[in-house]
N, C-alpha and C positions, 0 to 999 in steps of 0.2 A: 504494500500500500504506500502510494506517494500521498502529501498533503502539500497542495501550492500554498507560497506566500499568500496572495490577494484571496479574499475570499470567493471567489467567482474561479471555476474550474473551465479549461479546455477539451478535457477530456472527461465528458460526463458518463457514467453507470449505465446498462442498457438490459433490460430485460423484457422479453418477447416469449408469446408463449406458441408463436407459430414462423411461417415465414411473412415479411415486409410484404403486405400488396403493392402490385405497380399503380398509382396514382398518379393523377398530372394537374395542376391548377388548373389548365382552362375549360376539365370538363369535369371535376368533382365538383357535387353540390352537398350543402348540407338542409336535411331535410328537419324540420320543425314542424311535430304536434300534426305530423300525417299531412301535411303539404298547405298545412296553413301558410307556412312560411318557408319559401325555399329560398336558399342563398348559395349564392357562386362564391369559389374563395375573392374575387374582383368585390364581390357588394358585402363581404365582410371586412374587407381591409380598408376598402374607402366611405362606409357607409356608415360607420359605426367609430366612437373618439378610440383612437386607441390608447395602451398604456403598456409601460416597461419596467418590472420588477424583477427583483432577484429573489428565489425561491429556495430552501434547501429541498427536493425532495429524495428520500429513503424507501427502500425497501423494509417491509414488516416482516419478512422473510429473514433479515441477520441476524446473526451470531449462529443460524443453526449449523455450521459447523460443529461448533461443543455441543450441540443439544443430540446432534447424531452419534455422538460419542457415547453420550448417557443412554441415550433408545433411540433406537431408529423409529422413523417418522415420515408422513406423508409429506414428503416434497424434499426437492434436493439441496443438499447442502452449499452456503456460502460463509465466508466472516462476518467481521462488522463494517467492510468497507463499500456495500452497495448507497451509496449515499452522496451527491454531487451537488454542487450549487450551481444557477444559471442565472444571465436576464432572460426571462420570457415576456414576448411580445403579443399582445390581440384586444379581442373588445373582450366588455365588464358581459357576462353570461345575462344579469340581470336585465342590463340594456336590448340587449338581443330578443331575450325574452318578452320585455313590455312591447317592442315592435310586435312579435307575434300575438300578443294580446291575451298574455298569459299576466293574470292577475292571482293576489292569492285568495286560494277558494273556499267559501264556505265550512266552517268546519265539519256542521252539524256529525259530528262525533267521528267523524274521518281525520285516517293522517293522508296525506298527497307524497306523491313521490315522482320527481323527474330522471327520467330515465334517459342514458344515455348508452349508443353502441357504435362498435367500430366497423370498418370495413374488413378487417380482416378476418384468415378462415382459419384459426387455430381445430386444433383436433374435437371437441369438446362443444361444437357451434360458436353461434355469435360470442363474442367477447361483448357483455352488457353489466352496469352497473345504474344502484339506484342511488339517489339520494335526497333528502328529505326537502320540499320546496321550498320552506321557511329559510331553512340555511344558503340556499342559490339564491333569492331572490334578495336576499342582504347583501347590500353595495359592499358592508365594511369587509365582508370574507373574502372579495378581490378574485373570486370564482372566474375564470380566462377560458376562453374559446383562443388558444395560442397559435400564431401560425407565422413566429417566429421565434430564434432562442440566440441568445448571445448575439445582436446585429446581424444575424441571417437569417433565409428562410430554413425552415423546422428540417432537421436534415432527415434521411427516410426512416432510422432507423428509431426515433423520435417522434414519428407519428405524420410527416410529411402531407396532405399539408396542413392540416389540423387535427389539433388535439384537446380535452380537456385539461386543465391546469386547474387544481384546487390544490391553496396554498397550505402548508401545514396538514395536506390528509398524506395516506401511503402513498406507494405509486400505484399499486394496485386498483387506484379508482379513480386514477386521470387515465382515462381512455384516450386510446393513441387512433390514427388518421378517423377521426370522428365522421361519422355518416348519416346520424338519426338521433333526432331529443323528441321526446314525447311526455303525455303527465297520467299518471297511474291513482286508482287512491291503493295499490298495493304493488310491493314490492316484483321485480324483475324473477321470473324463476328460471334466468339463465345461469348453465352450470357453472360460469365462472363468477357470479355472485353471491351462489349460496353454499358451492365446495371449495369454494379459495378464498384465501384471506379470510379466515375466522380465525380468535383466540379461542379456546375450549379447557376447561377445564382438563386437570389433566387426570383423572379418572374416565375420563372418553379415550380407548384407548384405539378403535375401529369405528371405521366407517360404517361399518352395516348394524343393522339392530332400530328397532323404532327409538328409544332414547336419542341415540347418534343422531338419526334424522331431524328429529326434534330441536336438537341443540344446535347444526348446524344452520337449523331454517328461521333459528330466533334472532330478533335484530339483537339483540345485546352479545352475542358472539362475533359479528359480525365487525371487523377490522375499520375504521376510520378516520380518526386523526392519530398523528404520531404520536410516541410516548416516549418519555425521558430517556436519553443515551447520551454516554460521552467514550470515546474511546481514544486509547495513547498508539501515535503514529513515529513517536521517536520516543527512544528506541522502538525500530521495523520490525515487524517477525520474520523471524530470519537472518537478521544483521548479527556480522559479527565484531566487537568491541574487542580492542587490544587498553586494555586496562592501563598498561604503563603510558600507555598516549593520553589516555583518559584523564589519570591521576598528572600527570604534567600540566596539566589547566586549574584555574581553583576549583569553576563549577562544570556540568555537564548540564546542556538544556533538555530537558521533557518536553515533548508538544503534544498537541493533541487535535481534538476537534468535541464539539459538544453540540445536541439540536433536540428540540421538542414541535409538537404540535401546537395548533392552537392561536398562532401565533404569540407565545408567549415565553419570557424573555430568560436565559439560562442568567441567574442570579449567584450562584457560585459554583468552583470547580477547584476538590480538592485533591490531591493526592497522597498517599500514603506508602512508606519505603518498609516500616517494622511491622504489617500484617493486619494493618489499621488499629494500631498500638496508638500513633499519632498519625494525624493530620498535616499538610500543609497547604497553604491559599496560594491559587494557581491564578496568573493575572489572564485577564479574557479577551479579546479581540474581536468588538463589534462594530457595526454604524455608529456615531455620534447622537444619533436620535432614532426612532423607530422609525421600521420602512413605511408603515400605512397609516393613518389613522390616528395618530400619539402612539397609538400602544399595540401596533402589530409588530411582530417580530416573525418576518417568514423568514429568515438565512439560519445558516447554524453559525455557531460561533467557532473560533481558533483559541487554544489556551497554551500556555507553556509556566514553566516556573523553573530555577536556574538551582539547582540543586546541586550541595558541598560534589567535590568529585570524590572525596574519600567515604562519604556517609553513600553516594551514589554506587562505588566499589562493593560498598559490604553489606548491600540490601538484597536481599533471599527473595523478593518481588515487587511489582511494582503495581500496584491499585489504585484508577481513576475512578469519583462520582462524580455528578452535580446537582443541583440543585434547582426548582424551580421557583414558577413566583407564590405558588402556594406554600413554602417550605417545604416541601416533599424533595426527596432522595431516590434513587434508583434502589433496589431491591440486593443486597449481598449475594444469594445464589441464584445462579438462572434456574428458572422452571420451565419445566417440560411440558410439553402439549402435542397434540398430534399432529399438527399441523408446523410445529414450528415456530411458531409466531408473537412478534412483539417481545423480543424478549430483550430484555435490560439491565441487567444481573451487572455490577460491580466487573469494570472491565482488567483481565489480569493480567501481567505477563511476567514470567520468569527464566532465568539463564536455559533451562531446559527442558520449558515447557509445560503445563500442568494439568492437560486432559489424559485421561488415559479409557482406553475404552473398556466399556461395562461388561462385565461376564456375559450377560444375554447375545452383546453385539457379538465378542469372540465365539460365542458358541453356534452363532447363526452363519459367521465367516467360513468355521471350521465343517460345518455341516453344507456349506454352499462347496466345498474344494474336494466334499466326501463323495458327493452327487455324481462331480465330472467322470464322465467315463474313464477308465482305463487307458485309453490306447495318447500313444504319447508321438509329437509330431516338431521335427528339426526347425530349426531355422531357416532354410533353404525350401520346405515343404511349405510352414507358412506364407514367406515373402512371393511365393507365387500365387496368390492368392489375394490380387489387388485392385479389383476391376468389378466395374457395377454388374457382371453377371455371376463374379465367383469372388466375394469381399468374407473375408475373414477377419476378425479383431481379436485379439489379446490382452485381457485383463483379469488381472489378479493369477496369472500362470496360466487361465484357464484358457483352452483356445474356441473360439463361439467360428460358426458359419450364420450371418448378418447378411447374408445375400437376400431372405425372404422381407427383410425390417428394410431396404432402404424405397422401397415402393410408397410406402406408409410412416415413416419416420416424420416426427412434427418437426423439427428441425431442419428438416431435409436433408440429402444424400450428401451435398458436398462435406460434411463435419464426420462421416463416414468414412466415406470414399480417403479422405485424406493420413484414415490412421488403416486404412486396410492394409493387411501384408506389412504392417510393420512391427516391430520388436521394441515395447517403450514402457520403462515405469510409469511415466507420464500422464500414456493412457490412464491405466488404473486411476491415480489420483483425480486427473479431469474427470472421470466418466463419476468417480464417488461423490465428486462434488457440484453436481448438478443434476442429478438423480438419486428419484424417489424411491420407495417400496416398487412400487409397478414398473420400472423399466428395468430392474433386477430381478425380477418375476420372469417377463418377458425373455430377458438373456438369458435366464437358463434353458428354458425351450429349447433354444440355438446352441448350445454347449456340444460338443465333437470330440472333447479330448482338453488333453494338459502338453505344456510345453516341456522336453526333454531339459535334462537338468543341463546341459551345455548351454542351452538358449536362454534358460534362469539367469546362468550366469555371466552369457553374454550380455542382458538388460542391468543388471546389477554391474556390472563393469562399466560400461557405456555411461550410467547413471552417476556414477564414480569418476571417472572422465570429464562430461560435464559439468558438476558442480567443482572439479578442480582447474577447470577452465575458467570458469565462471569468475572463482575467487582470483585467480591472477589479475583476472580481466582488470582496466584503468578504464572508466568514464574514457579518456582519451584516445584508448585504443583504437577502439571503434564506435563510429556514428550509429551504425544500422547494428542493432542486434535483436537475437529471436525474444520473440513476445515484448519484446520493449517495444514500447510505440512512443514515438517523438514528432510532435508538429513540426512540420517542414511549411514552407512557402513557394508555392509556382511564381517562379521568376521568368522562366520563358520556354516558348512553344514553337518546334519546327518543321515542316514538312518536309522530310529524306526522301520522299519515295513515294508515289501516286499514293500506297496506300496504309504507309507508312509515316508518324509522328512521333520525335521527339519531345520530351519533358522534362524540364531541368529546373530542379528543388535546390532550396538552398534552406539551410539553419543557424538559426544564429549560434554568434557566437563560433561558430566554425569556419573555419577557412578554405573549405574546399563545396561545392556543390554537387549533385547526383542526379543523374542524367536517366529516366525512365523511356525504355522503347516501346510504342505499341502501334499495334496494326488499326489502320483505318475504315471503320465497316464500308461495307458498298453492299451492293446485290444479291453480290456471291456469298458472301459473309461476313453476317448483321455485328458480329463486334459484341467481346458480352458485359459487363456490368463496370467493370472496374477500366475500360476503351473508355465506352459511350460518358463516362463518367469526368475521365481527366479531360477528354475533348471538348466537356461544356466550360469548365472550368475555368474563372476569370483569374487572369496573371493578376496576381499581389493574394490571392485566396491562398489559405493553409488548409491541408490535410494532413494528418495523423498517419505515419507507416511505420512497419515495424520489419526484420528480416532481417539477413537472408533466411531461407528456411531448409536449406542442401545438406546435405549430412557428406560433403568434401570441404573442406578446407586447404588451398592452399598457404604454406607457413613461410615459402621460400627456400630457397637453393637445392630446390628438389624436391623438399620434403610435404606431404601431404599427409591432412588429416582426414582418413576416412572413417568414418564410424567409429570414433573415438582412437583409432589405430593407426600410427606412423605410420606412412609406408614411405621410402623414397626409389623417386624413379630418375636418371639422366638423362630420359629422351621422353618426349610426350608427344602423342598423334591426339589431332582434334579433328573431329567432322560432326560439322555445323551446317545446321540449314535456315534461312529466314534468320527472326528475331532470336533462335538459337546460338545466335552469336555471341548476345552479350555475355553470360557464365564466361564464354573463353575470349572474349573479348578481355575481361579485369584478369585473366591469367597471361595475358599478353602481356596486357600493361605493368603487372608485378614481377613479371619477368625482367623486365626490359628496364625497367625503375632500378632491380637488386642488380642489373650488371652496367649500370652505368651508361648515360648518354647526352647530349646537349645539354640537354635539362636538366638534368641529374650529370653534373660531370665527374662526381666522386664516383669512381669502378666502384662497383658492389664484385658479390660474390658467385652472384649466382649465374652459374653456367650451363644449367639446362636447356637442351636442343628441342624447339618445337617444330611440328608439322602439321601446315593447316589445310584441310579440304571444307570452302565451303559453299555449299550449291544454294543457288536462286536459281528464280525463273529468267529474268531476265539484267540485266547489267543495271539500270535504273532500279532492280532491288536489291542490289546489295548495300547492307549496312556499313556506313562507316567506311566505307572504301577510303576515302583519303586517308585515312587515319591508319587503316591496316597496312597502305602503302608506306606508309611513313616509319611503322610498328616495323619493318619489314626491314627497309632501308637502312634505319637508325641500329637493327642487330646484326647488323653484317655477318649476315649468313646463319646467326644463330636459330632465326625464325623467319620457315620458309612459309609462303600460303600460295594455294591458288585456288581460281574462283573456278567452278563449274555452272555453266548456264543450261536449263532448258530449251529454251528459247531465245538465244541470241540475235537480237536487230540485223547486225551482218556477222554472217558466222565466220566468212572466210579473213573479216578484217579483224574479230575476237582471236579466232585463235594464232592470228600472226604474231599477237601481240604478247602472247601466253597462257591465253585462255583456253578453256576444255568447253566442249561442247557434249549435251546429250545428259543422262543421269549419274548419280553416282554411282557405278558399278565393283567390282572384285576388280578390275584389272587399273584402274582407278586408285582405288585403295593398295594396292602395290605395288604401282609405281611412283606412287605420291607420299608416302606413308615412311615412317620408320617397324621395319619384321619383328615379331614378337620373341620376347626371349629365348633363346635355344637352350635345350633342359640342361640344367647342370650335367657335368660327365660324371663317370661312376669315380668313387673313393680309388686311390690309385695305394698298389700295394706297397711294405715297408721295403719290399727290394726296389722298385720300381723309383725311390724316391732319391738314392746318392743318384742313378744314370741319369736323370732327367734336370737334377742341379745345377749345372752347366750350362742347359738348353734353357733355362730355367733365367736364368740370369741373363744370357744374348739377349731374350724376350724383353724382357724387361727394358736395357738398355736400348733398344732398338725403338722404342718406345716410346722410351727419353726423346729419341733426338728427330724420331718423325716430323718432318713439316707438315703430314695429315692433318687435315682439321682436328675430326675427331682423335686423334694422335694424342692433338693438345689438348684435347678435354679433358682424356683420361689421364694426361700427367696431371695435369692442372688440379684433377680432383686429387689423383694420387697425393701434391703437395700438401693436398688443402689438409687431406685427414692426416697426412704428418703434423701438420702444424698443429691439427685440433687434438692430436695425439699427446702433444707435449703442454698442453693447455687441461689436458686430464679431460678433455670434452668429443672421445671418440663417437662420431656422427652415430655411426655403426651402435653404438649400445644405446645411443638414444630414441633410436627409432625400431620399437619390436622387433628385430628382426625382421624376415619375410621383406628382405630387400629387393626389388627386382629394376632392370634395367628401363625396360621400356611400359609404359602404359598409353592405355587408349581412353578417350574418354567423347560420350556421341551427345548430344545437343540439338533438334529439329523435328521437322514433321514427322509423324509415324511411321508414313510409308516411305518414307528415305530412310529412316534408322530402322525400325524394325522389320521389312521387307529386304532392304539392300546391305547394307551398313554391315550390321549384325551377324548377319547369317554371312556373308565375307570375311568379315575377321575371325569369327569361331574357324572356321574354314581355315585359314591363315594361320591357325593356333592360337589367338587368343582366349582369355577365360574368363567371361564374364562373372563379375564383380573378385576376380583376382586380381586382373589387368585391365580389365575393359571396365569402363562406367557410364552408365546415364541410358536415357532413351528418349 
């Protein structure tokens, strides 16, 4: 969990309970009271005063992380950081409302309820919720028909292009791309009104039974305004503190964050180091005056207190509460319920963490790994198994076939499709913590088998790997990392290629920019979400990205990170097709950087030999041309490419020039290419080893004095590991073993790599995913 300075977030919380509908302003309408009144988003933006406030709104859903721990529960697990502040933009609901001619009615011994629903199609029907009319039709509660957030329009995945905004309730009942208000004298009996977002006592331990029903369909369970929460965001979960740096400062700051409903105003926040033995007064960070009214308070607040660093060192945990304007306090232990919800429990954190899971959950864990069948399946047997006809997932060891679930999945396939055939603790964790009872129901259904203890230990290595990556990692390293996502800025936009466009992000604070390639829809092909997206996008607008997400890493002068595992290679073959470029386009570049040139006039080290094949249809598509030529030039000779065209404009003037015509075929790839390594020879015998000494040594020397290119490479490396030899930093032990000369690595459309490409270099002797990589 990050917390920004300003109280107003960039990166606000998102939760859905289906997929985004495609919506467009010029032809959504919003329907009022059965077409009493209908509005174009045009006649709500202009027709009506608007207004701009800043909201915190939360999920009633947090903390059940810990709550899963104690007993599992309907609904899936998150922390306490679903919770974001924004400006949201639109007209007063009330207003909207007196135009349709909605007055309040009569009581005579009725309650009224307005009803409001989205357009979307989550699994479960309409997404609708009620709410009481009395409470809408009061200006002070600042109730928004939004259909804008932070000075833009509502981005999609926020309700695009209207939604409900009701300040201080959950999120759970600001309805997202709103479609329909109506007025009930009794409540909605859609199932996301009356099975989601309830507190319930926690003797309700099931859904089924007339009681259950009962309790779920009574309003007073039913979830509504926020309730008291504060929780500490520094120290992060998860960070790790170097105590002697710690203790070198006088104090250590605590931050945090704090918010209720109601709009009403967090009045203290303290925290405790000795187990709430003692207190101390945490200073707050709000507006100067309330956002609404005198006395509305819709944001959450920011806290911090500057605590001894020595008293800091020797505190066994660390406990935040606050306070509201009633003098009420959050609640010391969280309580359980079936749903999850509203939970506020004294927020804790210590050096090692303090949930531990309940007998019940281990015995339900133990009895879910008892179930899985027998039959046990390699790494190599999974990873084939990645494709929306034949998708297999792995979690918790257990190996599932998911091929019947991605038809029907509320979520949809792509969050699938993305972990099929692969090997990842990760999974696991993602999949526990955003799922319920019923989607681990379901996966057992699909259960096949367990994974061989080799592939255990390959995920547990791998997982070991990254998080020792991770911890070297410097903020400086690198710009782009996985799951970090960081606002970037479109600074500018270029067309390469009929159908082809450049994108180039810049960050602050950073001194270099990052250049995104994408294809241009046309006729042929419509372009899919994240094209059409950057293409509308106005230069000086920011987007959020996060990546890369390849499981290669190049480290330089040869060496490569594949799946957690060194390997280094001297010579590297690329074939690329299309926007397949880019991946070996930045290994061009880091080549060429580590061995020094114009620009880089300090010789680097690195002397790896590349060879590029890369096919387009026609010479106006290839990417980056000038640049490769340049890439090409500047390595004199270390890095050879050539282009292969389909369709060449003139062919007899292309290939005068050195260009190939026609597709990428086998004879192509071996004449252009560097040959796959030749097997090692056999162990040669102890006689065998004085007569060959001799011959042994000429070799060598002969070696030495070659004016062959390659000659020089292989002395050059020869030097290099002498030197690294006497520096105590032999290359050789730092890279696994499993050193081999040459690798491959493919990049482009399917039926170029998997048709041609592929099925030539296995031919050729390569070994996919030994030597060969990508598709």
């Amino acid at each position: 969990m990050r917390i920004q300075i300003s109280l107003l977030v960039d990166n606000h919380y998102v939760r859905n309970h289906g997929n985004v509908p495609r919506l467009y302003w010029d032809t959504h309408t919003l329907d009022i009271c059965d077409g009493a009144l209908k509005l174009s988003m045009d006649d709500l933006k202009t027709g009506f005063e608007a207004f701009s406030i800043p909201v915190a709104l939360a999920c009633d859903g947090n903390h059940r992380g810990e709550m899963n721990m104690i007993k599992r529960f309907k609904g899936f697990s998150w922390g306490p950081g679903a919770v974001s502040c924004a400006y949201w933009k639109g007209a007063l609901l009330a207003d909207v409302l007196a135009v349709a001619g909605i007055q309040r009615p009569k009581r005579n011994g009725k309650r009224f309820w307005v009803n409001f629903e989205g357009a979307d199609q989550p699994s479960e029907g309409k997404y609708q919720t009620s709410i009481p009319i009395d409470y809408c039709l009061n200006p002070t509660n600042d109730i928004m028909l939004a259909y804008g957030m932070n000075n833009t329009a509502l981005p999609p995945d926020h309700g695009f292009p209207v939604r409900l905004m009701i300040p201080g309730f959950v999120g759970g009942r600001c309805i997202k791309w709103l479609a329909r208000i109506w007025i009930t004298d009794h409540e909605t009996d859609s199932y996301y009104h009356i099975w989601d977002n309830r507190g319930l006592p926690s003797f309700v331990t099931e859904k089924d039974g007339e009681f259950a029903r009962a309790m779920f369909n009574h309003p007073s369970t039913a979830c509504m305004e926020q309730n008291l929460n504060s929780v500490i965001v520094r120290p992060a979960q998860g960070q790790k503190l170097d105590l002697v740096e710690v203790l070198k400062r006088d104090t250590y700051r605590v931050e945090g964050f704090a918010y209720e409903g109601g709009g009403h105003e967090i009045q203290r926040v303290e925290l405790t180091l000795d187990n709430s033995q003692t207190w101390l007064y945490c200073l707050r960070h709000f507006p100067e005056r309330p956002i609404r009214h005198g006395r509305k308070f819709w944001i959450w607040i920011h806290w911090h207190i500057d605590v001894d660093s020595a008293h800091f060192a020797r505190a066994e945990s660390l406990t935040v509460r606050c306070f509201n304007v009633f003098k009420n306090t959050q609640p010391e232990k969280p309580m359980w319920n079936l749903m999850g919800m509203m939970n506020n429990g004294w927020y804790t954190g210590n050096g090692e963490g303090w949930m531990v899971q309940s007998t019940e959950n281990q015995l339900a864990a133990a009895k879910q790994k008892f179930n899985a069948p027998d039959k046990q399946f390699t790494r190599q047997e999974i990873e084939a198994h990645n494709s929306k006809d034949d998708a297999w997932l792995v979690v918790d060891n257990n190996v599932y076939d998911v091929t019947s679930v991605l038809s029907w999945h509320p979520g949809g396939n792509a969050t699938i499709l993305a972990n099929a055939g692969k090997l990842s603790l990760e999974l696991t964790s993602s999949f526990e913590s955003i799922h319920d009872d019923y989607p681990h129901k379901k996966l057992q259904d699909c259960v096949i088998g367990r994974v061989t203890g080799k592939a255990a230990n390959f995920m547990r290595e791998q997982a070991k790997a990254e998080a020792e990556n991770a911890a070297k990692l410097r903020p400086s390293d690198v710009l782009l990392q996985f799951k970090k996502w960081l606002p970037v800025k479109l600074v500018g936009k270029k067309q390469i290629s009929k159908d082809t466009f450049t994108y180039t992000f810049s960050y602050k604070n950073y001194s270099k920019s990052r250049r995104q390639t994408t294809y241009f829809p046309d006729v042929n092909q419509p372009g899919g979400a994240l094209n059409n997206f950057l293409h509308e996008l106005p230069i000086g607008k920011e987007v959020e990205v996060c990546g890369p997400t390849g499981e290669i890493e190049y480290l330089g002068d040869g060496v490569f990170d594949i799946e957690g595992k060194k390997r280094t290679f001297t010579k590297v073959n690329l074939i690329l097709g299309g926007s397949g470029l880019t991946p070996g386009y930045s290994l061009l570049k880091s080549v060429l950087e580590g061995k020094g040139s114009a620009s880089h006039p300090d010789p680097g080290s690195d002397i790896t030999q590349i060879r590029v094949i890369d096919g387009n249809k026609t010479k106006a598509d290839i990417l980056l041309h000038e640049e490769l030529d340049q890439i090409e030039k500047q390595s004199q000779g270390q890095i050879k490419i050539v282009h292969v065209l389909d369709h060449p404009d003139n062919k007899d003037e292309w290939e005068k020039k050195g260009g190939l015509s026609g597709y990428v075929n086998a004879d192509i790839i071996r004449n252009y290419l560097f040959p796959p390594p030749t097997p090692s020879p056999e162990p040669k015998k102890p006689d065998d080893e004085d007569q060959d000494a001799n011959a042994k040594e000429g070799a060598v020397k002969k070696e030495d004095d070659s004016q062959d290119g390659m000659g020089k490479i292989r002395s050059a490396r020869s030097k290099k590991r002498d030197d690294s030899n006497k520096d105590g930093k032999n290359k050789k032990e730092e890279s696994d073993a499993n050193e081999g000369d040459v690798a491959t690595s493919l990049c482009g459309p399917p039926a170029m790599i998997q048709k041609a490409a592929l099925p030539a270099l296995k031919d050729w002797g390569f070994k996919e995913d030994e030597n060969c990589y990508g598709s």
